[in-house]
Structure formats: C-alpha cells, structure tokens
C-alpha positions in Angstrom: -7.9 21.5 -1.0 -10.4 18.7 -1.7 -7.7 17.0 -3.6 -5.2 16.8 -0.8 -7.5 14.9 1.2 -7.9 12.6 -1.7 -4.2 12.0 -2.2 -4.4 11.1 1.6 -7.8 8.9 1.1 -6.1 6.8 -1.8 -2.6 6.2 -0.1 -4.0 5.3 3.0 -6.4 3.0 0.4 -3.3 2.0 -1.1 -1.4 0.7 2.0 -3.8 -1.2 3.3 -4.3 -3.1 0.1 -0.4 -3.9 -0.3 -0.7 -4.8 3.8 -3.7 -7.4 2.7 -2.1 -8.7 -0.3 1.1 -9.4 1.6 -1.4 -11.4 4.6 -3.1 -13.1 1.9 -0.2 -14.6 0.5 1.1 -15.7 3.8 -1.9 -17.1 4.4 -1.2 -21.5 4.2 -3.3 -22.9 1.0 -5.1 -26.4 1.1 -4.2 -28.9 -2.2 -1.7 -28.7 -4.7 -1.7 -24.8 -5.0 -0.2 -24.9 -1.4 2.3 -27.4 -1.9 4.7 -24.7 -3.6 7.2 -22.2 -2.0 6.4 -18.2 -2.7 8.4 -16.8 -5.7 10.4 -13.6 -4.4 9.3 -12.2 -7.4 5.9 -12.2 -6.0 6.7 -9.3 -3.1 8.0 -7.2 -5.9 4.5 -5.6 -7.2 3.7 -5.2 -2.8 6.5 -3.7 -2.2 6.7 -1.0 -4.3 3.0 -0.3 -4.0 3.7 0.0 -0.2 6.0 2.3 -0.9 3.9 4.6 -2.9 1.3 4.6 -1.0 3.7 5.9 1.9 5.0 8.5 -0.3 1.9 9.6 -1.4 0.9 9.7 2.3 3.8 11.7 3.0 3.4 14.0 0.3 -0.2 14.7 1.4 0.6 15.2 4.8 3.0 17.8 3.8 0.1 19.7 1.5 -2.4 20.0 3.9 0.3 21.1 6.7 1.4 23.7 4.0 -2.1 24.8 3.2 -3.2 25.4 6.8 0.1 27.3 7.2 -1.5 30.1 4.6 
C-alpha cells in the first residue's frame, strides 16, 4: 500500500518539475544567451516527462481506488 502512495508522491514530483522546467525556459534571459530563439527540440524531454508523470498519477489513482475497494 505504501508504494502506491509513492507512485502518487513521485508523479505529482514529476509534474511539477516538467511545469518548472517549461516556466524556466519561458522565462526572457539577459546577454547573448537570450538573444536566441528556443529549439523545439527543447520541449521534447518536458513533454514526455509531463506525460508520465500524468500516467503515473493516473495509474496510482487507480491503485489506491482499487485497494480501498477490497
């Protein structure tokens, strides 16, 4: 049981890194590192990440909801 509740821990974990690293390159830069456009390439890595920590939250959700139904 403890482990369903750490599924939920690191996907929750998970999404809110992907939801930081996606501000944080939004965020405007000061010098020459700013003075380029971002590479689409560079959402790649958030996206999927975002989208297994959502699966991993769903999965989860669907443990524990199966548990208590015991």
């Amino acid at each position: 049981m403890k482990r369903y509740y750490i599924i939920l821990i690191v996907s929750l974990f998970l999404i809110g890194l992907t939801v930081y690293q996606f501000w944080s390159i939004q965020q405007p830069r000061i010098g020459p590192v700013g003075d380029g456009s971002i590479s689409r390439f560079v959402y790649i890595p958030i996206i999927l990440g975002f989208i297994v920590g959502v699966s991993w939250l769903i999965r989860s959700i669907y443990l524990i909801i199966k548990l208590r139904k015991k």
